[in-house]
C-alpha positions in Angstrom: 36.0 6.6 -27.4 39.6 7.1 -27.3 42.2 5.5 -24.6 45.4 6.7 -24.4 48.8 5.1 -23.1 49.4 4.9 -19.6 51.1 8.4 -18.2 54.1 7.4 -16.6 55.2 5.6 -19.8 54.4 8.6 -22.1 56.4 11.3 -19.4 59.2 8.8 -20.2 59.4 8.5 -24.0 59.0 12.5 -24.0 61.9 12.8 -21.8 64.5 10.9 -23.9 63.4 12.6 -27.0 64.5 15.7 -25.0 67.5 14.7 -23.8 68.8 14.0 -27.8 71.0 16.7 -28.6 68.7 17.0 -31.7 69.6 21.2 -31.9 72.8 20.4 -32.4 72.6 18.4 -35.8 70.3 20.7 -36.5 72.6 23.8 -36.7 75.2 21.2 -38.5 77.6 20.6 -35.5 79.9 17.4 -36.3 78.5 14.2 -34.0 81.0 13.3 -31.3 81.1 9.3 -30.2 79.1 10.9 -26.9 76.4 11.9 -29.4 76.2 9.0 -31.1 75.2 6.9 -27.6 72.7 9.6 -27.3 71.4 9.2 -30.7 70.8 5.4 -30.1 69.5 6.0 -26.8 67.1 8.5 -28.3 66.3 6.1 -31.3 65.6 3.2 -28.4 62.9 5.8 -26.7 61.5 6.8 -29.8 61.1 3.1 -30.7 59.3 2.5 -27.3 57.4 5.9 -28.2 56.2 3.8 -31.4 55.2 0.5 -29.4 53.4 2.6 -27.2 51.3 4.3 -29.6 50.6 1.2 -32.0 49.7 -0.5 -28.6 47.1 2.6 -27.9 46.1 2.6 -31.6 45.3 -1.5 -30.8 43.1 -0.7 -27.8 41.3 2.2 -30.0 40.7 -0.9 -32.6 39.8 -3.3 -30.0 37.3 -0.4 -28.1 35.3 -0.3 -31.8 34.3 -3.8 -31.4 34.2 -4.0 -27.6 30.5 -3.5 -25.5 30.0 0.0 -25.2 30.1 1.7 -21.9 27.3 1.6 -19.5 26.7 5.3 -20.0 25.7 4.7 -23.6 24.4 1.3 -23.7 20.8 0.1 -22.9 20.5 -1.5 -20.0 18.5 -5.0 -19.9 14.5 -4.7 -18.0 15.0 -5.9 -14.6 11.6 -6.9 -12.4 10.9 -4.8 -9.6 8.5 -5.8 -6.5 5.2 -4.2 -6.7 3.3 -4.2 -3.3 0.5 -6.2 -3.0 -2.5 -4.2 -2.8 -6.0 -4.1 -1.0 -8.9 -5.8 -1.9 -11.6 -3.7 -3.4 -15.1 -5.0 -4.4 -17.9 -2.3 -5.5 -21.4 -3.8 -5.3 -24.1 -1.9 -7.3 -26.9 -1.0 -4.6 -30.5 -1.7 -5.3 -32.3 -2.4 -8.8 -34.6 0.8 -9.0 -37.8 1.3 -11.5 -37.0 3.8 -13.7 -39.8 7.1 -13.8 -38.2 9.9 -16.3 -35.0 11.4 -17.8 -33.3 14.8 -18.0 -31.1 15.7 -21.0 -32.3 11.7 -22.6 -29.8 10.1 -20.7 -30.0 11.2 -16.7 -32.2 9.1 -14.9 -35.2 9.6 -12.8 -36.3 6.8 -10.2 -39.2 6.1 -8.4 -38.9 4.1 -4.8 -39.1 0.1 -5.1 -41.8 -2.3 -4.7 -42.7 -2.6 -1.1 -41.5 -6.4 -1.2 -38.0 -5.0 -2.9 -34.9 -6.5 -1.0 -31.0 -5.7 -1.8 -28.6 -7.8 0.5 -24.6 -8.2 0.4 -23.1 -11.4 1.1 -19.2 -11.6 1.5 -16.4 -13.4 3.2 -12.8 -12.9 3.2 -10.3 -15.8 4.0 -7.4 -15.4 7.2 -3.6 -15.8 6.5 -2.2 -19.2 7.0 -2.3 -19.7 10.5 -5.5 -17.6 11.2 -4.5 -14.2 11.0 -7.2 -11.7 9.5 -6.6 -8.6 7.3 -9.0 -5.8 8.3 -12.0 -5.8 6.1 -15.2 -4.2 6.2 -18.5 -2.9 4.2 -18.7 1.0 3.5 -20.4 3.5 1.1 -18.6 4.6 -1.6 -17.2 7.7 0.2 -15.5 5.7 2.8 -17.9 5.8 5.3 -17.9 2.8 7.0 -21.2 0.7 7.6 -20.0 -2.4 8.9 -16.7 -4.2 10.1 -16.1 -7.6 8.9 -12.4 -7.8 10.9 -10.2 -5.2 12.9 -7.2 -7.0 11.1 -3.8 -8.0 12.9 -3.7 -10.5 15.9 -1.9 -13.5 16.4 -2.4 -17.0 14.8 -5.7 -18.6 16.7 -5.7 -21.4 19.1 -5.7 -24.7 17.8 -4.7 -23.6 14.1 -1.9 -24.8 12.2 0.6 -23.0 10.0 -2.0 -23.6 6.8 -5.4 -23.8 8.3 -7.6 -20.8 7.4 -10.6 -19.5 9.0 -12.9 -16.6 7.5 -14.3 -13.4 8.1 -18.7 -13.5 6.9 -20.8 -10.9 6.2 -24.3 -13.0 5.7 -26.8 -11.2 4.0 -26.4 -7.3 4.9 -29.3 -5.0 3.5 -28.0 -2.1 1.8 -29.9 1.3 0.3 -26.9 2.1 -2.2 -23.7 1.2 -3.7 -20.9 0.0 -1.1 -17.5 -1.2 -1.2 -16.7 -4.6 0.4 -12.5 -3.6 1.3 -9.9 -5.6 2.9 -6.2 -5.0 3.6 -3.3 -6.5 2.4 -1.7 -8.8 4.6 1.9 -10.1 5.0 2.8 -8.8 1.1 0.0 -10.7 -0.1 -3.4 -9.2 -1.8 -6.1 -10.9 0.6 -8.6 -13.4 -0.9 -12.2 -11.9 -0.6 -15.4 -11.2 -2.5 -18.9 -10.3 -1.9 -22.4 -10.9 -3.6 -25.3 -8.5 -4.0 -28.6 -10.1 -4.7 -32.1 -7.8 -5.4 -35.8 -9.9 -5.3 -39.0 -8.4 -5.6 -42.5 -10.3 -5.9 -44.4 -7.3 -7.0 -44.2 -4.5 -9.3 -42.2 -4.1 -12.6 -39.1 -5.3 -11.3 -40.0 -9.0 -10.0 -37.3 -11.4 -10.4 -34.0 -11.8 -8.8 -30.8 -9.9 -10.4 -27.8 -10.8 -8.5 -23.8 -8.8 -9.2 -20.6 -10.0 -7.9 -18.7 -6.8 -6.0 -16.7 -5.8 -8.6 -12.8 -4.9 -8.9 -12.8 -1.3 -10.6 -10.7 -1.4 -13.7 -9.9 1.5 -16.2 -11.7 -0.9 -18.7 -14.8 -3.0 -18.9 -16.9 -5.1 -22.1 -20.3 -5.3 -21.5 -22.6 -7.7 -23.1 -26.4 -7.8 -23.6 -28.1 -4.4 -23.2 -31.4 -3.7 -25.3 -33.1 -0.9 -25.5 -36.2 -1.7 -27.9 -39.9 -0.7 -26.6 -40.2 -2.3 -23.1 -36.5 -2.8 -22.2 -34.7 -0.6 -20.1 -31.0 -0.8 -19.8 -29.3 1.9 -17.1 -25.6 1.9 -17.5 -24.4 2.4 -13.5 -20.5 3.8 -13.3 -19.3 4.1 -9.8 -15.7 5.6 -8.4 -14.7 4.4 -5.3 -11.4 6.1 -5.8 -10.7 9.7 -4.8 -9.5 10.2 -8.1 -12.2 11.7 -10.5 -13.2 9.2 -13.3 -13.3 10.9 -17.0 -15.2 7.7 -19.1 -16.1 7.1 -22.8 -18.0 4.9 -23.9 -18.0 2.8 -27.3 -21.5 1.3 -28.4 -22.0 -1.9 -30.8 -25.2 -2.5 -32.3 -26.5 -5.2 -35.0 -25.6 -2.7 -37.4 -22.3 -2.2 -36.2 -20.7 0.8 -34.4 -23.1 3.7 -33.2 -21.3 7.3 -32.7 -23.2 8.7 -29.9 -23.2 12.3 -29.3 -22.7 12.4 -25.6 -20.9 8.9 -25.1 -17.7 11.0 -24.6 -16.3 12.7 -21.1 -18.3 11.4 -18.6 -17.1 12.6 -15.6 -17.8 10.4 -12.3 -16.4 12.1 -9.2 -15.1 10.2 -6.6 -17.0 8.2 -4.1 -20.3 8.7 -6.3 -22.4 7.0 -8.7 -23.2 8.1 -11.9 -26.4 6.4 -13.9 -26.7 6.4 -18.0 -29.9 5.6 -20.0 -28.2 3.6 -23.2 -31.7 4.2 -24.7 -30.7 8.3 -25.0 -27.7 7.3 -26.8 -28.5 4.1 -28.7 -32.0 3.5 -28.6 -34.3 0.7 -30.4 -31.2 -1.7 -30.2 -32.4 -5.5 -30.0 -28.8 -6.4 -28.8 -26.2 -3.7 -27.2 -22.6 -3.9 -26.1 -21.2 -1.0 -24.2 -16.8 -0.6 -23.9 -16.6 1.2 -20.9 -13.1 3.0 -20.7 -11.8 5.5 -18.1 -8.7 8.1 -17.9 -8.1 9.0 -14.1 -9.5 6.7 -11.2 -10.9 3.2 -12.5 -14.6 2.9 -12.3 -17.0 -0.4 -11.6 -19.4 -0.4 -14.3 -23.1 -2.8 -14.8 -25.8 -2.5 -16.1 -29.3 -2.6 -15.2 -31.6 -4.4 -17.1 -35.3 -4.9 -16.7 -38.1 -6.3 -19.3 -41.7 -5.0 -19.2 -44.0 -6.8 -21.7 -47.2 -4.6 -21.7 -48.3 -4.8 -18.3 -46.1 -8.1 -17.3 -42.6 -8.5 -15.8 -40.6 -9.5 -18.0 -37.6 -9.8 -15.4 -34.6 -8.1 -14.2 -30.9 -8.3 -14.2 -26.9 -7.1 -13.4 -25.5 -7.4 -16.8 -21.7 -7.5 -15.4 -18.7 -6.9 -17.3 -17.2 -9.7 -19.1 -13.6 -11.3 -20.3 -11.7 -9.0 -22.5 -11.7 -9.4 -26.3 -10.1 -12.8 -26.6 -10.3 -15.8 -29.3 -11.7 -17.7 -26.6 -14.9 -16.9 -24.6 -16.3 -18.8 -22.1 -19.9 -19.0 -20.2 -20.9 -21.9 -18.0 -24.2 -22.1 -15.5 -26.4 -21.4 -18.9 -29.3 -22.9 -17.5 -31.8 -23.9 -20.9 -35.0 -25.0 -20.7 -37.0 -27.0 -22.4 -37.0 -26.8 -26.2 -40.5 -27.0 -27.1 -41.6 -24.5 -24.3 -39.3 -22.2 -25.4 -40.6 -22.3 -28.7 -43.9 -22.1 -27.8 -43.6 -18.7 -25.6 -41.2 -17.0 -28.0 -43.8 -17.5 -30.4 -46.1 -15.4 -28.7 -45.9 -11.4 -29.9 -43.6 -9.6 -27.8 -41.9 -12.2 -26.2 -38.8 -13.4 -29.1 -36.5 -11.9 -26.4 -37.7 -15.1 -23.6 -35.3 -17.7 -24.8 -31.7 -18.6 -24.4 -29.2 -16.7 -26.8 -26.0 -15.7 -27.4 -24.7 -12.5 -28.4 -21.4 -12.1 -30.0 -19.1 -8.9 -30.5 -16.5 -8.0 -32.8 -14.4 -5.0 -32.1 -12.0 -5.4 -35.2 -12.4 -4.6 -38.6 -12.6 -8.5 -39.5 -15.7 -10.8 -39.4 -15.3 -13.3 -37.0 -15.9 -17.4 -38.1 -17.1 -18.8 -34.2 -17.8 -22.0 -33.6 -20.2 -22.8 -30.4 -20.0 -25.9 -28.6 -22.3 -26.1 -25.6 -21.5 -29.2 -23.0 -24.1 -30.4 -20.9 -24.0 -33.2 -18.3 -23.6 -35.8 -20.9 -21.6 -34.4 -23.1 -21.5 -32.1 -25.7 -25.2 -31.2 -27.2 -25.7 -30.1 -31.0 -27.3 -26.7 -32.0 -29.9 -27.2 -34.5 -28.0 -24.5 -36.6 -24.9 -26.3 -36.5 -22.9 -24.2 -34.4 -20.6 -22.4 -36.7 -21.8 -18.8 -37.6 -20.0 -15.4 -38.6 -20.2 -12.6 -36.5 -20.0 -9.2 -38.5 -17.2 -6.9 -37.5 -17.3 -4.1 -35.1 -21.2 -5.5 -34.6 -23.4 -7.3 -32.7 -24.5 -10.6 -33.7 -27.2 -12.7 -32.0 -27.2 -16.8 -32.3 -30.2 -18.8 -30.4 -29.4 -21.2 -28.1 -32.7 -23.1 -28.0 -33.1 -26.8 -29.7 -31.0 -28.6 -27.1 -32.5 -30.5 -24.2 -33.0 -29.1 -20.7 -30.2 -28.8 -18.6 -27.4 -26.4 -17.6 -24.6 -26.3 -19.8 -21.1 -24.7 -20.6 -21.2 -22.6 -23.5 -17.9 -22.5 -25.5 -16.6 -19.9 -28.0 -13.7 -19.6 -30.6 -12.5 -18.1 -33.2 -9.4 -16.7 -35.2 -10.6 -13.5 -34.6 -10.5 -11.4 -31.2 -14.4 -11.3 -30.2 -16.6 -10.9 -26.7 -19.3 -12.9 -25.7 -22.4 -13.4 -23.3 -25.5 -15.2 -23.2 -29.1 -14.9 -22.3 -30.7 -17.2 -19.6 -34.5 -17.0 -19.4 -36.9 -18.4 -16.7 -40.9 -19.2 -17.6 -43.1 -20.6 -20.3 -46.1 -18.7 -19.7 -46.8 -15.5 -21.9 -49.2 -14.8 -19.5 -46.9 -14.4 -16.4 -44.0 -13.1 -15.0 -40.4 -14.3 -16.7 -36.8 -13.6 -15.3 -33.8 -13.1 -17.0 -29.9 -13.2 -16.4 -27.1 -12.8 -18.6 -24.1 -14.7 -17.7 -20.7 -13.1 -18.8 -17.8 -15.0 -19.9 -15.7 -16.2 -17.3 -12.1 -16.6 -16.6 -10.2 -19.8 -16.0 -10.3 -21.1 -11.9 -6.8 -21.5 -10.4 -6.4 -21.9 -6.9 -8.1 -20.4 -3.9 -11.6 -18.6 -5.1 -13.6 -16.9 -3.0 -17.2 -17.7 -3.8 -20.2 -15.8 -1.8 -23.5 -17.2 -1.8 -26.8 -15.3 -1.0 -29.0 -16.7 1.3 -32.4 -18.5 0.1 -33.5 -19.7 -2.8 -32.0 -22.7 -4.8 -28.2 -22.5 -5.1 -26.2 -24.4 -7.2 -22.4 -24.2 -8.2 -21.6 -25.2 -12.1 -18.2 -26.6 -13.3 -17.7 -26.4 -16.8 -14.7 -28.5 -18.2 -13.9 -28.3 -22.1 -11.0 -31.0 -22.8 -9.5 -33.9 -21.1 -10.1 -33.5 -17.0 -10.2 -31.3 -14.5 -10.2 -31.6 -10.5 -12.4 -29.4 -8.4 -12.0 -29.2 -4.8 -14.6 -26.8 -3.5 -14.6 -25.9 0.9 -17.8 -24.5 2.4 -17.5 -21.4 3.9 -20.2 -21.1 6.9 -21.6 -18.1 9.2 -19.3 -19.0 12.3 -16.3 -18.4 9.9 -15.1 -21.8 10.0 -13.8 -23.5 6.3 -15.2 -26.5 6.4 -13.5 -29.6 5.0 -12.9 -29.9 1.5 -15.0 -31.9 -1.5 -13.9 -32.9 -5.2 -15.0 -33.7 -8.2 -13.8 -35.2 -10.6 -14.8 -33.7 -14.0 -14.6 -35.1 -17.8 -14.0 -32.9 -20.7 -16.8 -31.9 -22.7 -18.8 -32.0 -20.0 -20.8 -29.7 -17.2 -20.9 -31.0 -13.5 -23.8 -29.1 -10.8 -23.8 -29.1 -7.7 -26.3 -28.1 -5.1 -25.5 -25.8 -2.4 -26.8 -27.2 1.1 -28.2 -24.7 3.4 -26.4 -25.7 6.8 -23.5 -27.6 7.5 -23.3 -28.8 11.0 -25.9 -26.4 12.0 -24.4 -23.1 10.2 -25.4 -21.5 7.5 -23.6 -21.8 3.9 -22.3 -18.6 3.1 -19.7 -19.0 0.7 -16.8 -21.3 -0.9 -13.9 -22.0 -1.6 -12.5 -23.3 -5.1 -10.0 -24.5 -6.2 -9.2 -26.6 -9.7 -5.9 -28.8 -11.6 -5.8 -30.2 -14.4 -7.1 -29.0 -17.7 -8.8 -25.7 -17.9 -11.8 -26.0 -15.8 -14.6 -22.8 -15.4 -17.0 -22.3 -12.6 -20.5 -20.2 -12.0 -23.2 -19.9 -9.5 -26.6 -20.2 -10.5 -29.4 -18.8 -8.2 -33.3 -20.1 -8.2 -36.0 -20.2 -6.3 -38.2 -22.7 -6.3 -42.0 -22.2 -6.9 -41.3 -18.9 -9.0 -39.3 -18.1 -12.1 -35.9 -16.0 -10.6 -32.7 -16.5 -11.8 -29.3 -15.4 -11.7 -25.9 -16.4 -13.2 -23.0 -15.2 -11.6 -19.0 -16.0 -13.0 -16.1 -17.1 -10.5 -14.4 -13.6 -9.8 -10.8 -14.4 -10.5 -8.6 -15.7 -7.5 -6.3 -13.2 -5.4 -2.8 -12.6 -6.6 0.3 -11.9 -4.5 3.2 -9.7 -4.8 3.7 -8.9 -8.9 7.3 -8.0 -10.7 6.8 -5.9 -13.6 9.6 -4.8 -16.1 11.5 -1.4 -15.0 13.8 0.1 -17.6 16.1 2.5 -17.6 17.7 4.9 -19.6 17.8 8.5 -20.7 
């Protein structure tokens, strides 16, 4: 960069140089006392000439070492504003028997038992002061089935500046996937979530699988497919965006990764489902993780899992996406049963699948050294194995869970390696009838203000999971008339797993839901589902709280 001297002082030196009668002396003329003022008045400018351009030749110096100009200078990130969006929950539709496949992988299904059920349970929580986002239940397409609230309004009677009230959708039968939806309100993403729960008492599907509506993402970790003889495990992708989906998916087995032909540019259109059969692209795999990734609209992704042992139920299942590869992996509501049963069924031919496990996954090209700690109500509980084991890169490695007593516990995972993590929860102790099973995925860390649906029937329990120190958990029933009902805590130790059981009513109306909120030290929450006088089960993690209005970093240049 160059700066030159101000013009009015440069017109001025070149003016007395001018006015010197320099020509003169050149041509040898004799200087005259007139000539010699005008010489020194010439010197004088040219001086101030020289000042000038030493004080110019100082500013180029200084300009070397000054901050560049804005116009070549990178410009610190700032954080920009990014609206708050919409809620968006897609729930799976109905478990379905599997009949045939096209092309290995395409499914075939015949209809349900005739005792098959699917029902969505969901509630979404008011601005403070009462005021409802609009919300509702629709196919995947956008058709609308049902309105939960038309949105808007002003703050209700008799409702202060904080107190919230809730909009319920209790136990709405569905045929197909749908999309529980509500609006952002006041800048702020709203707080909702909804539940879908199958049962059947007949057929090959009996059992209970149960899926938390899920946010679609562009990328999903899936934990705890099989497809040996007797398993079937049918990858379901749905778009409820009306962008088309293009997905790949990468499969681990306990061998390590499986190139698939056919795992590759999966298109999913939008507002449509699009079933897989993992056994056409891995099949005879005892343990299976599936990375689900998608370029173009995000996609919900689960996986349906059923069990047929011969000619007994073996159980049924949502195996849902869990927590991203992370040194850390959490499960809690692992509900293990009791140690010598479980030995005595797995025993039985067939049946080494019908016990508690964990399955690890390793995405990186280093073996993982995880150490398991499971924490029951008492504390934490030894593994008969010792609870340290390595977990082979880009593989799938299994590691029982039996040999503790019977309880429900929080399952903790570390390592110094990146890894993903679920585990197996099994129902039944007879080889002779029908088992259940559920794979709870690894959860993330509660905060404040949870939104937690809960199906109607059955045995309901909620499970806190704290690992170190204390945690506080203040957990408000949701009920059908939409009221929040006043607040409970507990108070929970580290190293330790608190349950407790969901009533069916309060004050006359039934419990539909709750809200969760913890302090302290990292606390982690699940909702077990059971019904007495039968072996169902379902796990189900804490979907993560609502956020509001998010700054990312904008920078610019060109």
């Amino acid at each position: 960069m160059h700066n030159d001297a101000p013009p009015a002082e440069v017109a001025a030196a070149d003016t007395s140089v001018a006015d010197a009668p320099v020509a003169d002396d050149a041509v040898g003329q004799p200087r005259t006392p007139a000539r010699r003022t005008l010489s020194r008045e010439a010197l004088a400018g040219l001086a101030s000439a020289l000042l000038i351009v030493a004080a110019a030749g100082g500013i180029v110096a200084a300009g070397s070492i000054a901050p560049e100009p804005a116009g070549s200078r990178s410009i610190p990130a700032s954080l920009a504003t990014v609206p708050a969006g919409a809620s968006l929950g897609v729930c799976p539709g109905p478990a379905r028997l599997l009949e045939g496949t096209e092309a290995g992988t395409d499914p075939q299904f015949s209809p349900e038992s005739a005792t098959a059920n699917s029902a969505v349970t969901g509630a979404v929580l008011s601005a403070p002061g009462g005021v409802m986002p609009g919300s509702r239940l629709s196919a995947l397409d956008g058709t609308a089935a049902v309105e939960i609230a038309k949105g808007g309004g002003q703050p209700g009677e008799g409702t202060g500046p904080q107190d919230l009230v809730a909009g319920v959708l209790a136990g709405r039968k569905v045929e197909s996937p749908t999309v529980l939806g509500a609006d952002a309100l006041e800048g702020m993403k709203p707080s909702a979530a909804g539940v879908q729960k199958f049962t059947a008492t007949d057929g090959d599907l009996q059992g209970s699988a149960a899926a938390n509506c899920q946010a679609p993402a562009n990328d999903h970790w899936l934990g705890g497919a099989s497809t040996t003889v007797g398993r079937t495990s049918v990858l379901v992708l749905s778009n409820a965006s009306s962008t088309p989906a293009t997905v790949s998916l990468e499969l681990f087995g306990g061998q390590g990764q499986i190139q698939a032909p056919g795992s590759r540019g999966l298109l999913v259109a939008p507002g449509t489902t699009r079933s897989i059969v993992l056994a056409g692209l891995a099949p005879g795999e005892e343990q299976l993780t599936v990375h689900v990734r998608s370029a173009g609209g995000p996609v919900a992704a689960a996986i349906q899992q059923s069990v047929l042992r011969g000619l007994t139920p073996g159980g049924v299942d949502f195996i849902a996406p869990g927590a991203a590869p992370a040194a850390r992996q959490v499960m809690t509501g692992v509900d293990i049963q009791d140690a010598a049963g479980i030995a005595a069924v797995t025993g039985a031919g067939g049946f080494d699948d019908a016990g508690p496990t964990l399955s690890l996954t390793v995405p990186g090209s280093a073996d993982a050294v995880v150490e398991v700690k499971l924490f029951g109500r008492d504390g934490q509980k030894a593994l008969p194995g010792g609870g340290v084991v390595t977990a082979k890169a880009g593989a799938v490695t299994e590691v029982s869970l039996a040999g503790v007593p019977a309880g429900h516990y929080t399952v903790s995972t570390s390592s110094d390696v990146s890894f993903v993590a679920a585990a197996r929860v099994t129902r039944g102790l007879s080889s002779d009838k029908a088992l259940d099973v559920a794979w709870a995925a690894s959860g993330v860390r509660l905060g404040s203000q949870h939104v937690v649906p809960v199906p109607q029937g059955g045995d309901r329990t909620l499970v806190f999971g704290v690992l170190e120190n204390r945690a506080t958990i203040s957990y408000a029933a949701i009920t059908a008339d939409g009221k929040i009902r006043a607040a409970a805590t507990a108070d929970v130790a580290g190293g330790t797993t608190t349950s407790i059981k969901v009533p069916e009513k309060v004050e006359e109306s039934d419990v539909v839901g709750y809200v969760v909120s913890a302090s302290g030290d990292a606390a982690y929450g699940a909702l077990l589902l059971q019904q007495e006088g039968r072996e169902d089960v379902s796990t189900l993690a804490f979907m993560p709280a609502a956020t509001g209005q998010e700054k990312v970093p904008v920078i610019l240049g060109y």
